[in-house]
C-alpha positions as a printed Julia matrix, in Angstrom:
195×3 Matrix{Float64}:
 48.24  -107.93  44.8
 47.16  -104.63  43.43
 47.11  -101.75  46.24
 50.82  -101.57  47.48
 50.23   -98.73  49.64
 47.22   -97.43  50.63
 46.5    -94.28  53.05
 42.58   -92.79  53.46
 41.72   -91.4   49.9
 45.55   -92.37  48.63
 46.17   -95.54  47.24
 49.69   -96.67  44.95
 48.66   -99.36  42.59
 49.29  -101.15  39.56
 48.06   -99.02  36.51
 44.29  -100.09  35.15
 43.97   -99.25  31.33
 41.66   -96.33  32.39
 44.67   -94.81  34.47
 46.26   -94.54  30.39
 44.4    -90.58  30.11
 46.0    -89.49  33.65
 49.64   -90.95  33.37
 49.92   -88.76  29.8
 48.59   -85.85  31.64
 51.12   -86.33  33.92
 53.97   -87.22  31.48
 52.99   -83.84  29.39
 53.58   -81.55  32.34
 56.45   -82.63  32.8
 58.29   -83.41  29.13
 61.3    -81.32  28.19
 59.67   -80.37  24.86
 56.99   -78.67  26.77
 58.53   -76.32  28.98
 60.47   -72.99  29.22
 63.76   -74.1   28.33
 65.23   -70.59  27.45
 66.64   -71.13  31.5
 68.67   -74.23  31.78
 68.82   -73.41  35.56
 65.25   -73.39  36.14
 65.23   -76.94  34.04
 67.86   -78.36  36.17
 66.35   -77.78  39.02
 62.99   -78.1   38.07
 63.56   -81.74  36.26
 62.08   -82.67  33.55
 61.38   -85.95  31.09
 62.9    -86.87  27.85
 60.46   -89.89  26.55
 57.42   -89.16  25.5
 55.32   -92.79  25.28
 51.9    -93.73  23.46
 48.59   -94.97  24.4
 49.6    -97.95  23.03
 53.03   -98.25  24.47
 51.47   -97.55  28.07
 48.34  -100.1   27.03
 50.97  -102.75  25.95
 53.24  -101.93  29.42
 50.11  -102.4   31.4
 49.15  -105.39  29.8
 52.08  -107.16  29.87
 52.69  -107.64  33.94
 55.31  -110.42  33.37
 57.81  -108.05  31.93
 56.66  -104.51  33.2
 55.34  -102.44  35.93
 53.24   -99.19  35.73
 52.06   -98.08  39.21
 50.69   -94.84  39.37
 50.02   -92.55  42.72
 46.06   -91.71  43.49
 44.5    -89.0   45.9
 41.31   -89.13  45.81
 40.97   -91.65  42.81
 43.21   -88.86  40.67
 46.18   -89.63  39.69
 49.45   -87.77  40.91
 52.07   -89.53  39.6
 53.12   -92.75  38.27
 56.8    -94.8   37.7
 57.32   -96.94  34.87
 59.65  -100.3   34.84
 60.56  -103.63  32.77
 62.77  -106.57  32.63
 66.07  -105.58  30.79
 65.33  -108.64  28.53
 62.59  -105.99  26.9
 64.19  -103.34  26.47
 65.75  -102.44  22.74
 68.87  -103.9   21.63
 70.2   -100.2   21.79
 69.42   -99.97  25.21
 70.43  -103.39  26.32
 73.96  -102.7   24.8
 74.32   -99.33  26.6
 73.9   -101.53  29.76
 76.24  -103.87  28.34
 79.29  -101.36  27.36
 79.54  -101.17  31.9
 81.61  -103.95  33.46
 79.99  -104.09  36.99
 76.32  -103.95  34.88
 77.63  -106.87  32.46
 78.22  -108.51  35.47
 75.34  -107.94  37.8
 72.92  -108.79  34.94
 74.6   -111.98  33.99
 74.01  -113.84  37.32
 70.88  -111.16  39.0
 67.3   -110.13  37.91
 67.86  -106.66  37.05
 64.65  -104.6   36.57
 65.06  -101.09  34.7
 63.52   -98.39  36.03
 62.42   -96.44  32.74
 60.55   -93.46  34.39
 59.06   -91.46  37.45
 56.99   -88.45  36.99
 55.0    -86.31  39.52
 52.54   -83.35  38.92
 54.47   -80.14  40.25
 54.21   -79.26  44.11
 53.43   -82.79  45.07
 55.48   -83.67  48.7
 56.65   -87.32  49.11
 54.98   -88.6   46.7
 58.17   -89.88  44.5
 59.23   -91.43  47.34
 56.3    -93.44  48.14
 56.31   -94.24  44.28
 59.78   -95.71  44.3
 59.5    -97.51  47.48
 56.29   -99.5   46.25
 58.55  -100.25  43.23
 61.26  -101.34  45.09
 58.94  -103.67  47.45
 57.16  -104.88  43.75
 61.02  -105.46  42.54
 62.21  -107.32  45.62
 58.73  -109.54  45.42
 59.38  -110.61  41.77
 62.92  -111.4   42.91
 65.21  -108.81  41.63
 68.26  -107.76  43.44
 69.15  -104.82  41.48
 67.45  -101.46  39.78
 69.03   -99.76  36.81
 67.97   -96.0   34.74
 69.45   -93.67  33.19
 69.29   -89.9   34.15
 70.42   -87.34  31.32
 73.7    -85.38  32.57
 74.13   -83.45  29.18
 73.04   -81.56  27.26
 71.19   -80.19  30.75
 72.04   -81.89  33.81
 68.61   -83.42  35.48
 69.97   -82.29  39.07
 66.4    -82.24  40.7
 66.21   -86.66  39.5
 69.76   -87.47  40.26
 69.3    -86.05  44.05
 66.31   -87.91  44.34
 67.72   -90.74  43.03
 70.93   -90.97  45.52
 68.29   -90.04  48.2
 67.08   -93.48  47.52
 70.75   -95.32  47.65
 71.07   -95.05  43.77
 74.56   -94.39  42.45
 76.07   -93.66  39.05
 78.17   -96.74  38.22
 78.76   -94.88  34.44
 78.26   -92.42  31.48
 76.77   -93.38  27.91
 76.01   -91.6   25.21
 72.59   -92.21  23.55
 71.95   -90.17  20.22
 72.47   -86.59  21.48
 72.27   -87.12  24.8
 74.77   -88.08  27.44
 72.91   -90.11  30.74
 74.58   -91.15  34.12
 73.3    -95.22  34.58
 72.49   -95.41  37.56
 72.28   -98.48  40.09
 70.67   -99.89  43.16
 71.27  -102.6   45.33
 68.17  -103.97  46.51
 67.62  -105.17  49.96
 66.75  -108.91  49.4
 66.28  -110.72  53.1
């Protein structure tokens, strides 16, 4: 099933590789390293992105549908925004081990399918369409079988307020704190609905 949601001229989907050009566009607007960051207010309530990722890494993530999802968010055949996911068995051994260092983690992951969710980005003034992002992820993550969602959201050094509210808007809640090179992230966790 491609189209998860689909609404006149708006459609979420899996990614295509010719979606690669608009997801960057997307993830430029809205990297740290590209905005105004002499006013940490503005950033934390703005949001923002840490990870930059390739062409490649986004042709590899598309092409590899048994281990990740990349949906992206169309109006009009454009794309608006897009959310990014894997199978923790992917993800670095850095990463992995971060997850690890939480008990309640440790133990969801040892007995659940627990998909990370690795990144959400929107272009600015959009309305709703986060939301309609997540919830086609959730619906892909309760299809493949998964029972819970994991990502981290940077607390220091600049709190990500504008993702964490979103985030707990959508039943997420921090279960921890790890530090990752110079930054310290919330991990955050959701219990999927799994009737």
């Amino acid at each position: 099933m491609n189209k998860h949601h689909k609404d006149n001229n708006i459609t979420v989907e899996m990614a295509a590789l010719e979606d690669i050009p608009g997801i960057i566009a997307v993830l430029e607007e809205n990297l740290l390293i590209n905005k105004d960051r002499s006013v940490i207010g503005d950033l934390e309530q703005g949001g923002f992105l840490i990870a930059r990722h390739s062409v490649e890494d986004l042709h590899d993530w598309i092409e590899d549908k048994e281990n990740h999802i990349v949906m992206v968010y169309k109006e009009a055949q454009k794309i608006i925004g897009y959310i990014l996911g894997c199978n923790l068995s992917v993800l670095s051994s850095e990463m992995q081990t971060k997850i690890a260092e939480i008990q309640l983690l440790r133990d969801i992951s040892a007995t659940n399918l627990v998909l990370y969710h690795k990144q959400i980005a929107i272009k600015p003034n959009q309305k709703g369409v986060g939301s309609k992002l997540l919830q086609s992820f959730f619906d892909f993550a309760v299809m493949k079988g998964c029972h819970h969602i994991v990502c981290f959201i940077v607390h220091e050094p600049i709190l990500n307020k504008v993702s964490i509210g979103f985030h707990q808007k959508h039943g997420f809640e921090c279960v921890g704190l790890v530090q990752i090179e110079d930054l310290k992230d919330g991990v955050y966790l959701k219990k999927l609905r799994t009737n």
